[in-house]
Structure formats: C-alpha cells, structure tokens
C-alpha positions as CSV (number, residue, x, y, z in Angstrom):
1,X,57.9,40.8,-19.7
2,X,57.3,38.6,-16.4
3,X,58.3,35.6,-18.4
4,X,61.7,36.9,-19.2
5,X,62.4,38.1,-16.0
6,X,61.9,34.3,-14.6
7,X,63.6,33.1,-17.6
8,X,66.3,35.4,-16.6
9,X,66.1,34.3,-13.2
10,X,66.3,30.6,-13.4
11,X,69.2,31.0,-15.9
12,X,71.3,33.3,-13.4
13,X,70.4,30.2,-10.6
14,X,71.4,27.7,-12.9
15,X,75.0,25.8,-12.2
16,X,76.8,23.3,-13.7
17,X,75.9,21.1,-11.1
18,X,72.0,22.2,-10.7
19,X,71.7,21.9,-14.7
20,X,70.5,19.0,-16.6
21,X,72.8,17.3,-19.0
22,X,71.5,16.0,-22.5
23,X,72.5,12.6,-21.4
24,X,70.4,12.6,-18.5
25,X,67.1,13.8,-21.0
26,X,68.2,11.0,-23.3
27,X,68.0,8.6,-20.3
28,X,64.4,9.7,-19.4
29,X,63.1,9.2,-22.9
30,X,61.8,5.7,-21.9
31,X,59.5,7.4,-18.9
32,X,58.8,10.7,-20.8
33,X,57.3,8.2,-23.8
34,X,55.2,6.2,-21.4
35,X,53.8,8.8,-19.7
36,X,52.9,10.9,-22.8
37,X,51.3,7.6,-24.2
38,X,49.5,7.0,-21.3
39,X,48.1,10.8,-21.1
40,X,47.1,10.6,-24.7
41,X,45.0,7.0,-23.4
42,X,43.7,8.8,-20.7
43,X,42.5,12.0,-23.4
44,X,41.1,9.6,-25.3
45,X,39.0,8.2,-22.4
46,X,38.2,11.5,-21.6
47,X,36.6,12.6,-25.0
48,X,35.0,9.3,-25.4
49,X,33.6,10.2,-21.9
50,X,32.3,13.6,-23.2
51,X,30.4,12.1,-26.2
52,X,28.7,9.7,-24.0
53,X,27.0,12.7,-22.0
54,X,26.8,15.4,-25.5
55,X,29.3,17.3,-24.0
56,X,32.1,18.9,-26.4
57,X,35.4,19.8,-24.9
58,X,34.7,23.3,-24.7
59,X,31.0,22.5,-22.7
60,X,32.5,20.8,-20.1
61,X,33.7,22.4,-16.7
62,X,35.6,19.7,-14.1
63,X,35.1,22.7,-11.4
64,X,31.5,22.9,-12.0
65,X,30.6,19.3,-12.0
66,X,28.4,18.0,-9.3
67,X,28.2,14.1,-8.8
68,X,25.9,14.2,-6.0
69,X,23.5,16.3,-8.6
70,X,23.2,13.0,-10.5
71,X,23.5,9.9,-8.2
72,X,20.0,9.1,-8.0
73,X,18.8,6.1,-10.2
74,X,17.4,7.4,-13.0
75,X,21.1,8.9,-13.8
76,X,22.8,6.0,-13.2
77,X,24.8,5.6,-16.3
78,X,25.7,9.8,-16.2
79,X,26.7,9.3,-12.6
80,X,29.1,6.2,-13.9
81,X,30.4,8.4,-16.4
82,X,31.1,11.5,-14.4
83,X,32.9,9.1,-12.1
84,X,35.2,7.9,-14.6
85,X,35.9,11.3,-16.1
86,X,36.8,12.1,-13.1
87,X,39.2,9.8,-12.1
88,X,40.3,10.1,-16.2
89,X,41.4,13.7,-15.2
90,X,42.7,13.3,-11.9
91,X,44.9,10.2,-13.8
92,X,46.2,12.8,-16.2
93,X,46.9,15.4,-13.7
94,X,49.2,13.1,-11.9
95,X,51.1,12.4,-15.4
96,X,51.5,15.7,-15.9
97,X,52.4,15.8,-12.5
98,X,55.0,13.5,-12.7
99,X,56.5,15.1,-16.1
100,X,57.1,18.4,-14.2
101,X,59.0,16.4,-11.5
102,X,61.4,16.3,-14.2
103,X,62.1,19.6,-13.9
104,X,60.8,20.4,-17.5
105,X,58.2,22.7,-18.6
106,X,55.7,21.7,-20.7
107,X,55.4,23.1,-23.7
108,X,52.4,21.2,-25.4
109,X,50.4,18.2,-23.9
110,X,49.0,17.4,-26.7
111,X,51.9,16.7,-28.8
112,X,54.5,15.6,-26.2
113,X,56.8,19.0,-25.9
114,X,59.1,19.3,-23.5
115,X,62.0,21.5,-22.4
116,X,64.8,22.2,-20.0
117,X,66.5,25.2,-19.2
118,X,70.1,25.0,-20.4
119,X,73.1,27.8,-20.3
120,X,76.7,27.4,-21.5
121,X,78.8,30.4,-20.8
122,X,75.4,31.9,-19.1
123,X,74.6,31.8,-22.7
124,X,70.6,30.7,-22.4
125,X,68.9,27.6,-24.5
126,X,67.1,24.7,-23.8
127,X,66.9,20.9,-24.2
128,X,64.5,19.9,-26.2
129,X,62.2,16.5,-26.1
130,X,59.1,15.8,-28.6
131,X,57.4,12.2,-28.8
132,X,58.9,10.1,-31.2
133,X,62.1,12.0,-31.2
134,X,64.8,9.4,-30.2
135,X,67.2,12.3,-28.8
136,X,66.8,15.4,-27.2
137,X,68.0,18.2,-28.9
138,X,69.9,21.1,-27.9
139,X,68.5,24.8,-28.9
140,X,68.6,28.2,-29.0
141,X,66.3,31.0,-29.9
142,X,64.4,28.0,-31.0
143,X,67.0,26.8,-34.1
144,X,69.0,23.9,-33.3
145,X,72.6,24.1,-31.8
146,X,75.5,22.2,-33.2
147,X,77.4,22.8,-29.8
148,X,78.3,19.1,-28.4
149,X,77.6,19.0,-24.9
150,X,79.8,15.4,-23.9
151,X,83.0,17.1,-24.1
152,X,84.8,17.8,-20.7
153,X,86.6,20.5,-21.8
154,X,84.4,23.3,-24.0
155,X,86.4,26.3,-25.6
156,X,85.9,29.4,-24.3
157,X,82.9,30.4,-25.9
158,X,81.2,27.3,-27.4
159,X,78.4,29.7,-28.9
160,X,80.8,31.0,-31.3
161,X,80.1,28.1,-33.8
162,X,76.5,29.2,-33.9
C-alpha cells in the first residue's frame, strides 16, 4: 500500500517539464551500459574475492567485517582480500550511486533494469531500460505502449490506442 501511495505521489508531482523524455533515456544508454558493465566487473571481483576466503554470498556480512581483526602477519593475504572487497563494494555502491542520479529506480542490479516514472494525461507508466536493449521502451501496467512520445502535439487522450 505504501508503495502506491508514493507511486501516486511522484506521479501527481510529475510535470511536463520535471518528466524525463524517452529521448533523453535513449541518450543515457551509452553511461547506463558502462556503468552496468562495470558493476557486473566489480561482482565478479567480488565473488572471486569470496571464494578466495570460503565465503558464499549468503556467509558474508560487509557490516560485520573487521580488518583490524586480521592485519597481523600471519593473515596477510585475508587482510589483502578484505581490503579489496572492500573497496570492490564501496566501487559498486558508487555505480549504483550514480545510476540513481538518473533519477531511475532500479529495478534489478543484476540484470541491468531500469525505470522512469512517466505520465501522459496523469495517465501513469514508465520508461523502461534493460542491458543490451538499444532503446528504451515505453510501458504500462508492465505491457508495452504503442503511444509515440516525439510528437508535439498528442490527441486528447493518447491512452486510447492502448
């Protein structure tokens, strides 16, 4: 229920001037690839990282960990390790960091979803970005809309044609 009242809220604080256009997702492709490329690196490092201490995913807690626990020399290589995951994790926090700057919400990390609000006629969807998709994509209730958004002048009720 709380999500739909801030869904409800954004969309009734959304303008034409405040919204997003498709053209300006489509122009952020280039930076939304790299960055989702570079997260995925950084995962990678991360797991790799994990196996190299016989931690799984699940084991491992960044709020728990302790460096100055296992700086002494006999934990050398841990202590390298736990410095690098570290800074492997604080790396991806600023990605995703940077992704929300967009002004998108993040719909899965691991795939490369992303979404904008979007309203014609205070009618509610969303823009719609995955990795390797060469265009954003206009929806609502999840299902594709056929409504072009580069027209100046939309009918009165664009929706109709959905």
């Amino acid at each position: 229920m709380q999500e739909n009242f801030s869904h409800n809220h954004k969309l009734k604080n959304l303008t034409k001037n405040q919204s997003i256009t498709i053209d300006d997702v489509n122009k952020m492709i280039p930076f939304l690839e790299s960055t989702f490329i570079r997260i995925h690196q950084l995962n990678a490092q991360v797991k790799d990282a994990l196996n190299m201490i016989g931690c799984s995913d699940n084991d491992f807690d960044l709020d728990e960990l302790d460096l100055s626990k296992n700086s002494h020399k006999e934990n050398e290589g841990v202590y390298d390790v736990l410095t690098d995951l570290k800074l492997f994790l604080s790396a991806i926090q600023s990605s995703v960091l940077e992704l929300s700057k967009t002004g998108c919400s993040i719909k899965n990390l691991e795939s490369g979803h992303v979404e904008w609000l979007y309203a014609i006629n205070d009618e509610p969807m969303s823009l719609t970005w995955r990795l390797g998709d060469t265009r954003a994509t206009l929806m609502k209730n999840d299902i594709p809309a056929t409504v072009s958004l580069n027209k100046p002048n939309y009918k009165e009720d664009p929706l109709e044609e959905l």
